[in-house]
Backbone as CSV, one residue per row, in Angstrom:
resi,resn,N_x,N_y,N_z,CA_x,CA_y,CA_z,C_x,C_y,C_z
1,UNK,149.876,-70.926,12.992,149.369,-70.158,11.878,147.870,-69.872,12.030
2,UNK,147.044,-70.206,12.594,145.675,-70.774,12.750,145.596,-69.654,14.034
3,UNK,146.321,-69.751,14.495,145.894,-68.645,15.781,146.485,-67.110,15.407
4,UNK,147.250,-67.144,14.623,147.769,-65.402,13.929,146.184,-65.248,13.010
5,UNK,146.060,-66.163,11.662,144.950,-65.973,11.262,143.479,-65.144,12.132
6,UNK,143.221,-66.371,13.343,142.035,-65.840,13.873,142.313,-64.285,14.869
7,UNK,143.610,-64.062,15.069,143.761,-62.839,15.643,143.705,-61.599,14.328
8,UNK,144.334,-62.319,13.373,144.709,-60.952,11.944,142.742,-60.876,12.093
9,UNK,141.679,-61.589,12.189,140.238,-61.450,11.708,139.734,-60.763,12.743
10,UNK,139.853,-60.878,13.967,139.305,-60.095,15.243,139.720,-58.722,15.188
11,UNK,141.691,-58.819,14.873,142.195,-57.188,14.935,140.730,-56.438,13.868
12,UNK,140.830,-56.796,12.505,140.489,-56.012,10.994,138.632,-55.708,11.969
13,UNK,138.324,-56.691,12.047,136.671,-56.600,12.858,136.829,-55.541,14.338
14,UNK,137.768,-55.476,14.949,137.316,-54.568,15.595,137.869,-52.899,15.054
15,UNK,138.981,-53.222,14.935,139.563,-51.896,14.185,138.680,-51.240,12.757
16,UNK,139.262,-51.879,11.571,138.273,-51.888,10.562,137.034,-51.752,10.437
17,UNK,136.262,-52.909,10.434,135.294,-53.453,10.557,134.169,-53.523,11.645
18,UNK,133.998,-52.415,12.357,133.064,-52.577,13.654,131.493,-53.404,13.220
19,UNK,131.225,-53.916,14.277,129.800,-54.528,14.149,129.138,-53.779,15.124
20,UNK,128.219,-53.375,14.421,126.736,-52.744,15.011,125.721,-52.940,15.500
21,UNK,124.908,-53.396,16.154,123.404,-53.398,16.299,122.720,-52.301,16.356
22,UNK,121.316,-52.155,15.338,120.912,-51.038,15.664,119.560,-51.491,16.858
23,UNK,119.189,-49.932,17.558,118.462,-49.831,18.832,117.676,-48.898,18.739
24,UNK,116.146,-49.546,18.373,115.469,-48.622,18.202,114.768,-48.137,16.534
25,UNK,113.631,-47.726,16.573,112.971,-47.714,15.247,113.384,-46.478,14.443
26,UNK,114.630,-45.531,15.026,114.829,-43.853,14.064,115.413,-44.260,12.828
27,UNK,115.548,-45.569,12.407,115.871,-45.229,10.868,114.777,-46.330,10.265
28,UNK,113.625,-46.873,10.702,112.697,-47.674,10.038,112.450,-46.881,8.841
29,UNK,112.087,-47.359,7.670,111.971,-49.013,7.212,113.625,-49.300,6.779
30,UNK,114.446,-48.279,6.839,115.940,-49.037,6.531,116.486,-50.029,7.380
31,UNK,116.489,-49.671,8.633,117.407,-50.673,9.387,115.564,-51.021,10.613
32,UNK,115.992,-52.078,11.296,114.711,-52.409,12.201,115.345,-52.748,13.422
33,UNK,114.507,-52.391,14.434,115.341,-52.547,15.959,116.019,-54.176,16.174
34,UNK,116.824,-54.057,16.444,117.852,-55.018,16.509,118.994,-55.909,15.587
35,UNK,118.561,-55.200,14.211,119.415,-55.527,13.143,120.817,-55.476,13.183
36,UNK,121.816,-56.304,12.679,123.565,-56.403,13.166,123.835,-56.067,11.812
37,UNK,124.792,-54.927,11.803,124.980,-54.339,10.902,126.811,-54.257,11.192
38,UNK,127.727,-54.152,9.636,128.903,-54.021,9.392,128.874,-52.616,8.919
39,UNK,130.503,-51.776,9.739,130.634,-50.840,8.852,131.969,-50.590,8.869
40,UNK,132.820,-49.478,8.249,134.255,-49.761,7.830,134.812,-48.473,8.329
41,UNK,135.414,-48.168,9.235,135.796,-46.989,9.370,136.884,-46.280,8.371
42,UNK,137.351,-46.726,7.159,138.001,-46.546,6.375,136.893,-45.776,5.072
43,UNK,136.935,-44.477,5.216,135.582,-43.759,4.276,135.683,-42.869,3.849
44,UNK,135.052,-42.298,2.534,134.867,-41.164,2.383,133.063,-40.446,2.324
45,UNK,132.936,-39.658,3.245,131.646,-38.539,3.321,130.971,-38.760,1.863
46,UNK,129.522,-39.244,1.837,129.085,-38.797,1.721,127.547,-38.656,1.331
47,UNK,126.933,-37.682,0.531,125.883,-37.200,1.371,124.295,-38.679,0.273
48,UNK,123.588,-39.012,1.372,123.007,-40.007,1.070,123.524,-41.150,1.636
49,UNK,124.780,-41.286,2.076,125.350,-42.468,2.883,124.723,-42.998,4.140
50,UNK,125.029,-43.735,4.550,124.419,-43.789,6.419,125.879,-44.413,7.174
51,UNK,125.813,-43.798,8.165,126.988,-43.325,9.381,126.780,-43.506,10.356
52,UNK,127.733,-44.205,11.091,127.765,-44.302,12.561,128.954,-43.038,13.225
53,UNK,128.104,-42.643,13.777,128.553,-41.119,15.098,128.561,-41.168,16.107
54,UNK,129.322,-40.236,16.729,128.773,-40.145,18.374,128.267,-38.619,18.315
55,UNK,126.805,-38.267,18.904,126.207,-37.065,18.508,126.830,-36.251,19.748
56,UNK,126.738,-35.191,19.805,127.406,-34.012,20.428,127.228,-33.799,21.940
57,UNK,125.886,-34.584,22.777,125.038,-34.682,23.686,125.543,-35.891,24.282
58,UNK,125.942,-37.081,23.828,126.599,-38.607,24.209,127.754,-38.897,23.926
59,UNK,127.714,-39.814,24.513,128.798,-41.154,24.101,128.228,-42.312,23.550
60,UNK,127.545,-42.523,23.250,126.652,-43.794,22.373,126.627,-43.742,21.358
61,UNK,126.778,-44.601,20.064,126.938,-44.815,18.854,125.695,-44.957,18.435
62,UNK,125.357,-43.773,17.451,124.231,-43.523,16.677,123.978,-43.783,15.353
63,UNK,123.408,-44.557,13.992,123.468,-44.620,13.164,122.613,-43.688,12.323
64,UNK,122.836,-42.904,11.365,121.708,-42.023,10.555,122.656,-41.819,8.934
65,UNK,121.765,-41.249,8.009,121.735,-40.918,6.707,122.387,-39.385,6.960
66,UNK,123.619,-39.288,6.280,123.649,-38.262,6.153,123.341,-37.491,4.679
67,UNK,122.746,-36.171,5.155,121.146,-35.394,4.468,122.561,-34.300,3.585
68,UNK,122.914,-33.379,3.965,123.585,-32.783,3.501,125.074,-32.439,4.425
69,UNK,126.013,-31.556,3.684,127.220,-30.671,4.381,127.116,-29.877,4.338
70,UNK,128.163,-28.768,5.268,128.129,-27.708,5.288,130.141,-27.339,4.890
71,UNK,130.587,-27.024,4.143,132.208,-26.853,4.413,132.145,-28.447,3.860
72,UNK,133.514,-28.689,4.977,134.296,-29.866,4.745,134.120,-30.858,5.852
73,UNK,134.039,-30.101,7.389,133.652,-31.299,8.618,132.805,-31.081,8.756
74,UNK,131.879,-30.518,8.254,130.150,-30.424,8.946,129.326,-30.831,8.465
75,UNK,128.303,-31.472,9.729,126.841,-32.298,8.447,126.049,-32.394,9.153
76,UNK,124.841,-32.120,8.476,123.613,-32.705,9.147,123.150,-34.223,8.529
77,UNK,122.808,-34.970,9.322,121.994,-36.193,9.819,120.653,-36.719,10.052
78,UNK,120.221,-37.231,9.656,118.770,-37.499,10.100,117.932,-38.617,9.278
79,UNK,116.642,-38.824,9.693,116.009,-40.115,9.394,115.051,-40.252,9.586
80,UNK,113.843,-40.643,9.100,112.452,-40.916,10.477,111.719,-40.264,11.153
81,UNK,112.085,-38.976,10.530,111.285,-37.659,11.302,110.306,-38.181,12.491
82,UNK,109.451,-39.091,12.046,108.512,-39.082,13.207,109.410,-39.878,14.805
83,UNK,110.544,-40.580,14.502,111.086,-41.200,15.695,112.360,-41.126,15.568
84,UNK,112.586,-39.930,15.207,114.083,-39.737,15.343,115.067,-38.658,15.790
85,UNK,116.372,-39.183,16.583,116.653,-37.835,17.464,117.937,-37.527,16.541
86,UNK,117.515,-35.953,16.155,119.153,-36.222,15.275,119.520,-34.634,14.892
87,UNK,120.129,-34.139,13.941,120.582,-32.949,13.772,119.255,-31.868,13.635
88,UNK,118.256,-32.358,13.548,117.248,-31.524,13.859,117.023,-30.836,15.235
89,UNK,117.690,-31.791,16.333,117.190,-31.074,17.710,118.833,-30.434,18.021
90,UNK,120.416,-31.200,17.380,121.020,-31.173,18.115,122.312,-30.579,17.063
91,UNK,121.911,-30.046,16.119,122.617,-29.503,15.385,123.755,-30.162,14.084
92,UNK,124.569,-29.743,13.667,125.659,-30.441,12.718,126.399,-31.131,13.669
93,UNK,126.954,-32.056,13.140,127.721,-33.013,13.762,129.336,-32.651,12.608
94,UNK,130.340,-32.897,13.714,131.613,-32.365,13.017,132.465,-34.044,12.785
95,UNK,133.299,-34.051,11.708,133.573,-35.082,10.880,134.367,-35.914,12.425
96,UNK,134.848,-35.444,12.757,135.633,-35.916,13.878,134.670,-36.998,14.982
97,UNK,133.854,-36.801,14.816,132.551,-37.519,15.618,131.991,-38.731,14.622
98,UNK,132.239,-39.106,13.471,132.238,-40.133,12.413,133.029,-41.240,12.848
99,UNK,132.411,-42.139,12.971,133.358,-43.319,13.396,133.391,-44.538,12.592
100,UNK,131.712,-44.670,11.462,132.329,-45.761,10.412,130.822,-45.335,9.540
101,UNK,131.028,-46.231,8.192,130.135,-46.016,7.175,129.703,-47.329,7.524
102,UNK,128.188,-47.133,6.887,127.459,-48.614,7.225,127.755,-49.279,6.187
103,UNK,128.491,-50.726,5.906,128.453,-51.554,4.387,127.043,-52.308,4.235
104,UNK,126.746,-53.120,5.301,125.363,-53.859,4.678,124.837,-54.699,6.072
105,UNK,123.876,-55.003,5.561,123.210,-55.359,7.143,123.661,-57.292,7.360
106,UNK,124.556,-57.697,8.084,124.904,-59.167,8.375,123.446,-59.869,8.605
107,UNK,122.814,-59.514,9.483,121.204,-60.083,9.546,120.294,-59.204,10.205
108,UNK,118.753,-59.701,9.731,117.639,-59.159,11.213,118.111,-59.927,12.119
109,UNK,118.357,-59.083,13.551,118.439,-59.376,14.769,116.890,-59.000,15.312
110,UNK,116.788,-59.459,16.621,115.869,-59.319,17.384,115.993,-58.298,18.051
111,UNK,114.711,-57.815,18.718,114.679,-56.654,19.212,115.840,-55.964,20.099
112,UNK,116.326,-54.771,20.431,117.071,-54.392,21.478,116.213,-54.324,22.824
113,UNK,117.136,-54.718,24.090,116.381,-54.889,25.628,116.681,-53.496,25.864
């Protein structure tokens, strides 16, 4: 029973529940480089939220505020103007590229290498 348990908690955490670190100062003073953050891929849009994506240019998981929509899958993103790479250089990001909502930050982590 003890070993279904710790598998039912790993499945919900990786499926569900992804854990984050963020990398990098583009959403200071909200999140700070290396902070471990929870989010739920179970969501609904919307605008003022903060989101983990994959932006249109990568494959790397990006976290930002989303600013407004456009329609129903489209949005712009962004954060930090002064250190941040986001729908300003690289356009709307389409809902399909959403991969979880941020719930709350687990702790400050230490910096990213």
């Amino acid at each position: 029973m003890l070993v279904i348990s710790i598998l039912s908690v790993l499945l919900l955490l990786i499926y569900i529940f992804p854990v984050v670190q963020v990398c990098g100062d583009s959403m200071y003073p909200t999140f700070r480089d290396g902070d471990i953050l929870l989010g739920c891929r179970l969501f609904r849009m919307k605008v003022e939220g903060i989101y983990v994506y994959i932006p249109p240019e990568g494959d790397k998981h990006v976290i930002k505020r989303l600013v407004h929509k456009i329609g129903h899958h489209m949005y712009f993103v962004g954060d930090n103007r002064d250190y941040s790479y986001d729908s300003r250089e690289y356009g709307y990001i389409s809902r399909d590229k959403v991969v979880a909502k941020y719930l709350f930050t687990i702790r400050r982590g230490k910096e990213c290498n």
